[in-house]
C-alpha positions as MATLAB code, in Angstrom:
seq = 'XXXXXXXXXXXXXXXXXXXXXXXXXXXXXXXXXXXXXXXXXXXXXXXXXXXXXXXXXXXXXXXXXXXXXXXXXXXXXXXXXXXXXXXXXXXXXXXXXXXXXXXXXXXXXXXXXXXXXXXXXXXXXXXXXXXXXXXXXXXXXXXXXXXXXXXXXXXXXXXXXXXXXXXXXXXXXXXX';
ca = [
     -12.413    5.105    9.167;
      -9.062    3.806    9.697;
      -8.133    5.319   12.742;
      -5.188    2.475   13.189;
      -3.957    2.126    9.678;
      -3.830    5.527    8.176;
      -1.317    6.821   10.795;
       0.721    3.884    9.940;
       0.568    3.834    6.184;
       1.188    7.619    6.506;
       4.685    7.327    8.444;
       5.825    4.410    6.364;
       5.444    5.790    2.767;
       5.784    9.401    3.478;
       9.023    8.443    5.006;
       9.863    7.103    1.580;
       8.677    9.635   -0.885;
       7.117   12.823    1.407;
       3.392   13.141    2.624;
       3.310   16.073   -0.010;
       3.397   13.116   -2.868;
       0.532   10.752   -1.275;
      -2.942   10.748   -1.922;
      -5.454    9.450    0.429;
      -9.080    8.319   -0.902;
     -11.441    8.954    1.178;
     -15.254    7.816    1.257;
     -16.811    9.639    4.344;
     -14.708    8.746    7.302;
     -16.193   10.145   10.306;
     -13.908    8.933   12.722;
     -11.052   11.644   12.821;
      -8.998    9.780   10.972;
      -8.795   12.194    8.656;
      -6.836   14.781   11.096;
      -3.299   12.285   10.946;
      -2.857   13.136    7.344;
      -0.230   16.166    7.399;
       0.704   17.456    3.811;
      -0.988   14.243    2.195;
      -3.662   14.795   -0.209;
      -7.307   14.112    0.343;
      -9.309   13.092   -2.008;
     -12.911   13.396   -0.891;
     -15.777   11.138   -2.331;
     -19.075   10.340   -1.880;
     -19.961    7.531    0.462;
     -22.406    6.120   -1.490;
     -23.345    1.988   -1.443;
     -20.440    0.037   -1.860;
     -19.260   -0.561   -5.181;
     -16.285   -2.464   -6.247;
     -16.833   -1.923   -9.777;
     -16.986    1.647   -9.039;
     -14.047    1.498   -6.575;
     -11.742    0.042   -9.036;
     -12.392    1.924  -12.674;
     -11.788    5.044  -10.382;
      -8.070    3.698   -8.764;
      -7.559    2.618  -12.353;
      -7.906    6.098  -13.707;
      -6.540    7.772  -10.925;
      -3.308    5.897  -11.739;
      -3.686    6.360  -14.936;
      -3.831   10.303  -14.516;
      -0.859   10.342  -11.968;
       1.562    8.596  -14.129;
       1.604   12.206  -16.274;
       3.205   14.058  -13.245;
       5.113   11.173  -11.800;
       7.771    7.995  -13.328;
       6.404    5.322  -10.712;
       2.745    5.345   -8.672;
       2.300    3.063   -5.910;
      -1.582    2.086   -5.341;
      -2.134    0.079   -1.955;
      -5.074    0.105    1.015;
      -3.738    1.491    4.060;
      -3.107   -1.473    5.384;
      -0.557   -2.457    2.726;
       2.731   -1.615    3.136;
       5.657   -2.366    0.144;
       8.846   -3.428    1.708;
      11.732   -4.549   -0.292;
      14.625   -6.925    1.132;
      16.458   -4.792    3.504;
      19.608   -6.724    2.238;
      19.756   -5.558   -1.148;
      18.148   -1.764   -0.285;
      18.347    0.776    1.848;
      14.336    1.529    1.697;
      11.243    2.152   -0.740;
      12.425    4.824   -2.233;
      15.758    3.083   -2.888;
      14.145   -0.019   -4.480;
      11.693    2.323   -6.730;
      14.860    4.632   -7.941;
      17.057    1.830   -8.740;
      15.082   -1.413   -9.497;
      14.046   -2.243  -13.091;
      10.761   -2.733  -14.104;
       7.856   -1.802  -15.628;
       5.554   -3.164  -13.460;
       5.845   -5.345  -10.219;
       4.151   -8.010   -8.187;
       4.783   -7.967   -5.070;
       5.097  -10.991   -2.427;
       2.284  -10.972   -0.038;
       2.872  -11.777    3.508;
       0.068  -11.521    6.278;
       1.893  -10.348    9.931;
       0.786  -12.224   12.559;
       0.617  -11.643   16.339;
       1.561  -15.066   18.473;
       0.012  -13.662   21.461;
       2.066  -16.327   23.343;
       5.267  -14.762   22.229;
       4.372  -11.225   21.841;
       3.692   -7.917   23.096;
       0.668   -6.117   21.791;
       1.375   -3.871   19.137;
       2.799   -0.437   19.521;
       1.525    1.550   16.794;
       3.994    4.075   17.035;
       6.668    1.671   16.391;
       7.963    0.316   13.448;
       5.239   -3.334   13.160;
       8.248   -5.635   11.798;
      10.627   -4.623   14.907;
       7.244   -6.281   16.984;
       6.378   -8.899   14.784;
       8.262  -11.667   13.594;
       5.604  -14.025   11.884;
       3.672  -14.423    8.927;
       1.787  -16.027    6.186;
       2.787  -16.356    2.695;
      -0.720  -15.647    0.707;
      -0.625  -15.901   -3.103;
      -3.928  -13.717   -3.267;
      -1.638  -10.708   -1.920;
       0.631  -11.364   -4.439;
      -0.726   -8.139   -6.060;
       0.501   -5.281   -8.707;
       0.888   -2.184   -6.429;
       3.650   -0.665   -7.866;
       3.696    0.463  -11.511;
       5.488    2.587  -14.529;
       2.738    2.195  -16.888;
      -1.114    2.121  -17.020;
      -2.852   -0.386  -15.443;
      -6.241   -1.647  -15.128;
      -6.862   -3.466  -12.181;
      -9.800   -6.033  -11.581;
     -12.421   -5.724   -8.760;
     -10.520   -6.912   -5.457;
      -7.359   -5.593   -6.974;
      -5.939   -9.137   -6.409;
      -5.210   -8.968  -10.693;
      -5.145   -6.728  -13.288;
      -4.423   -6.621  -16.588;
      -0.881   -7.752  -17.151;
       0.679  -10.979  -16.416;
       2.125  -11.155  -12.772;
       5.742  -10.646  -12.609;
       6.494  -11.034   -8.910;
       9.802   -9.797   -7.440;
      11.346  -12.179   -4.722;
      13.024   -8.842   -3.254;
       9.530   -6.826   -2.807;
       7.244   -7.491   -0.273;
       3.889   -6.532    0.569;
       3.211   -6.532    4.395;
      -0.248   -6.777    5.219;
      -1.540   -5.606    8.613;
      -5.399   -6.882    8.371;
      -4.725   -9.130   11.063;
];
């Protein structure tokens, strides 16, 4: 049920790599939602109780399993998206084909809305031409973006490997 997000997450990495390469986990949305996916796959599971145990040994062998068809998997909520410093590269895909690295932290940043300053968000528009404020949080300082198997840890604030963050990748989050 991300009616808001998904659309969102959709245009921004699609844009980088093609819908045809994302996956979408879904746990029973019922909100048509779903419909804003184009060429993405869906990956349907049970909505069940909650688990974050559960949630998390699955993304971690999901990865695991995608990193024998592709070099680099990206693993992020839908309301996470990577940006690296538009100064040094052109987009995503740029970053991911020419940065080196086996793994990645990223540098979390929480987009705010100063209602006194801004307009309401147009969803249909790129978020950082509307928003020019945020939060550095060290909890969003996460692993997303990978070349080799990784287990992640409930939350997937940590995971397995020692963070090694990148000053030139960011992770905008658009909870808020």
């Amino acid at each position: 049920n991300e009616a808001v997000n998904l659309p969102i997450w959709i245009r921004h990495y699609g844009a980088n790599f093609g819908e045809e390469n994302l996956f979408v986990a879904d746990r029973g949305s019922d909100d048509g939602s779903l419909e804003t996916i184009g060429s993405a796959n869906l990956l349907r599971l049970p909505r069940n109780e909650f688990d974050e145990f559960e949630k998390t040994n699955f993304i971690s062998s999901f990865h695991r399993s995608l990193l024998n068809f592709y070099d680099t998997v990206i693993i992020s909520d839908c309301d996470e998206l990577l940006v690296p410093d538009p100064l040094k590269y052109q987009s995503l895909r740029h970053y991911v084909e020419t940065a080196s690295f086996d793994y990645v932290n990223c540098v979390g940043l929480e987009i705010l809305h100063i209602i006194t300053s801004e307009l309401p968000i147009d969803v249909t528009k790129s978020i950082l031409s509307q928003r020019k404020f945020a939060n550095f949080r060290s909890v969003s300082c996460k692993n997303l973006i990978s070349r080799i198997p990784i287990t992640w840890l409930p939350g997937f604030h940590s995971c397995d490997r020692p963070p090694k963050i990148d000053p030139d990748l960011y992770m905008i989050h658009t909870k808020l």
